[in-house]
N, C-alpha and C positions, 0 to 999 in steps of 0.2 A: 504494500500500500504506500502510495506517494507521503509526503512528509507535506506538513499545512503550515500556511503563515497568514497571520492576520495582517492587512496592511489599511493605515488610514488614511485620509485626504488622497486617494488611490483615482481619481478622477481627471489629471493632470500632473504636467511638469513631472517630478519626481516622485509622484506617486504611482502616476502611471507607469512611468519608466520600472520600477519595482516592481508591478504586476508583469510588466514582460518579463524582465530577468527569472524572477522566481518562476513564472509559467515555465521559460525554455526550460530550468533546471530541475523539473518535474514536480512542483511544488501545486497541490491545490490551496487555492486561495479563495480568504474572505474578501473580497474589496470593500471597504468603507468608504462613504460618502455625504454627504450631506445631501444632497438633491437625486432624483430618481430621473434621469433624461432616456431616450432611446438611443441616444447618439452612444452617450454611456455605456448604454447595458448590450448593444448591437457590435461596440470595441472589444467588452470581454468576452463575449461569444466568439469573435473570431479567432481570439487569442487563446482562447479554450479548444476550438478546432483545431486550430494551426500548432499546438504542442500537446494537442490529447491527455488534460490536466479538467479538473474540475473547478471552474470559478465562480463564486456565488455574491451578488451584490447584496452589498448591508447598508440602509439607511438608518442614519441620526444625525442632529447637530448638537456640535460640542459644546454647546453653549444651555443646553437642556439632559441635568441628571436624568430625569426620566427615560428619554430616548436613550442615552447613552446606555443604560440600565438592560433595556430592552433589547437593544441590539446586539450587544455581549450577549446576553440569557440566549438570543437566537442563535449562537455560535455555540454555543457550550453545550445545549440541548442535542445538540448531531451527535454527541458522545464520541468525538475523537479528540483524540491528542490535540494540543494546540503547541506546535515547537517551534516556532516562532512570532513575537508582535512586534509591530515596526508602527513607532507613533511617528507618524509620517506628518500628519497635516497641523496647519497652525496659520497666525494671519501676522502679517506684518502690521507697523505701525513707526511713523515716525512723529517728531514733533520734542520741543524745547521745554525743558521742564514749567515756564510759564503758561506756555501754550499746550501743554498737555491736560483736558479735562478728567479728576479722577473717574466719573464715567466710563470715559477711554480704554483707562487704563486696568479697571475692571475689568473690562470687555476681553483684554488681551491676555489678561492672568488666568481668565475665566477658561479660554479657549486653550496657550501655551501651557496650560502650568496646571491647573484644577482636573481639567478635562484628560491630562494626562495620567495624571496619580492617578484619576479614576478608574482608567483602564486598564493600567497596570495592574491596580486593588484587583480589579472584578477578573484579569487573566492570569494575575498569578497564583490566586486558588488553585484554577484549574492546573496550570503548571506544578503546582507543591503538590498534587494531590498524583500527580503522573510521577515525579521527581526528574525530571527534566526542564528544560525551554532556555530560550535565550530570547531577552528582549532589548532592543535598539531602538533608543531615542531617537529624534530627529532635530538636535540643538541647532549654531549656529557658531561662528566666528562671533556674531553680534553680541554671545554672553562670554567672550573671554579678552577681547580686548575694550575698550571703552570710546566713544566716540561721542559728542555732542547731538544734540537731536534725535537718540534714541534710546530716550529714557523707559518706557514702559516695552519695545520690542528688548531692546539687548539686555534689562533685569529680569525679563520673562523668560529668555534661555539661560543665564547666569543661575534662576533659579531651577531650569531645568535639570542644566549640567550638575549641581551640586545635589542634587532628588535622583539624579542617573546612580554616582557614586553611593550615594547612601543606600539606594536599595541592592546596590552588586551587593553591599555589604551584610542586610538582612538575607536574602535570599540563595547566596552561595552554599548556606548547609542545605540548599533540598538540591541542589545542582541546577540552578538555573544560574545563566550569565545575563548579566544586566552592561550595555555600552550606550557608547553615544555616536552620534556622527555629526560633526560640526562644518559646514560646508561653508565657503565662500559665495564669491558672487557667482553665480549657478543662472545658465542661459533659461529662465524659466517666465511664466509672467509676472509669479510673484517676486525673483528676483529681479524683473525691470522696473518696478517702481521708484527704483533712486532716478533721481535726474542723471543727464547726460554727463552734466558737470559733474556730480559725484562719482558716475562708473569711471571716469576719466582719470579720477584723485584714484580710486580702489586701482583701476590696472596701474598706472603708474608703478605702485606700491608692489604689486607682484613679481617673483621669478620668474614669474612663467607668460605674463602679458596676456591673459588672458584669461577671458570666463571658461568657466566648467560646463559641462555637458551632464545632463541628470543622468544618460547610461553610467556617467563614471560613480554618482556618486552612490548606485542601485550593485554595479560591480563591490563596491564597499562591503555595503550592506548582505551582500550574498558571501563575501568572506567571512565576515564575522557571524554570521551564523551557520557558518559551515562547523564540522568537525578539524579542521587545521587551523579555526582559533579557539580549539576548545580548552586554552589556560588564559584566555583573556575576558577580563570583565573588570567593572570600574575604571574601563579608559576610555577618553573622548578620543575619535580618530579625527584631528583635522584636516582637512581636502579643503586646501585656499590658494592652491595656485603659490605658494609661497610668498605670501601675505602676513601674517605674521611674524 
């Protein structure tokens, strides 16, 4: 029987990318999503076809315990293994600490940070209860260097990244691995939201002159959940182009 990965914000950019990878590498997959489209669910069918894997769409949004609730229980209820969740999806936000409304920045804690624990909570039952899984965050550069004007997106991975390491650290006696992956500026839509001016300042900055490719950062993610990273956990892997 194929081996399963739960992936979220799996709709786009590097989530989508995700559900390719793990399809070709014979994984059946939950895809998570917020919104139910045709365009959507007509892409994991063909991707379901084209590597003869099982993909099943899951809706919620993360910004409602409920749904989130609901949509786990829907995953858990098939009674299989779940060995791998990739907390994929999350929303940017910029904006000057005056100009940030706490509102806002609710919004973004609610989605990056809240909505994560969440999921974690509700799959790593099922993971302790199997004594296996490995789960991978989906941080940012944004929570490990500091930068002005984004105050609520880069404290929202910051607190990511530190919630990553703490649970490698709970969860390693049942043998699951807990990482992160901290991407740069990544050719996606939700990484084209800086100005041009700023993409300008970010490649400067880099080794490598250049945006990242979400295959690359889904190749990541498919190593660390493999068995040849099976002594790693409580590490962020960053993919920045040599940025920091």
């Amino acid at each position: 029987m194929n081996k399963t990965a739960v992936i979220t914000g799996s709709n786009r950019g590097i989530g989508l990318a995700l559900v390719k990878e793990f399809a070709e590498n014979k994984y059946d997959i939950w895809a998570c999503a917020r919104k139910q489209t045709e365009e959507f669910e007509s892409t994991l069918r063909n991707i379901s076809y084209e590597n003869g894997v099982t993909i099943k769409p899951i809706y919620f949004d993360l910004l409602d315990e409920s749904q989130i609730k609901a949509g786990i229980k829907e995953i858990i209820k098939e009674k299989r293994d779940i060995h791998v969740l990739i907390n994929n999806a999350g929303v940017p936000h910029g904006g000057l600490l005056t100009m940030t409304s706490l509102k806002a920045m609710r919004e973004v804690y609610d989605i990056n940070v809240f909505a994560q624990v969440q999921i974690m909570q509700l799959v790593a039952r099922q993971m302790m209860r199997q004594e296996n899984g490995c789960i991978i965050n989906m941080c940012s550069v944004g929570g490990v260097e500091t930068n002005p004007g984004y105050l609520s997106y880069g404290s929202s991975k910051a607190a990511l990244i530190w919630i990553t390491k703490c649970v490698s650290k709970e969860l390693g006696q049942y043998g699951i691995r807990v990482n992160g992956i901290a991407p740069g500026l990544i050719e996606t839509e939700m990484g084209n939201y800086k100005s041009e001016v700023e993409r300008n300042k970010v490649l400067k900055r880099m080794s490598l002159n250049r945006t990242g490719q979400p295959e690359e950062i889904a190749k990541a993610a498919l190593y660390i959940a493999s068995d040849s990273a099976g002594y790693m956990t409580g590490h962020i892997m960053v993919l920045d182009g040599g940025r920091l």
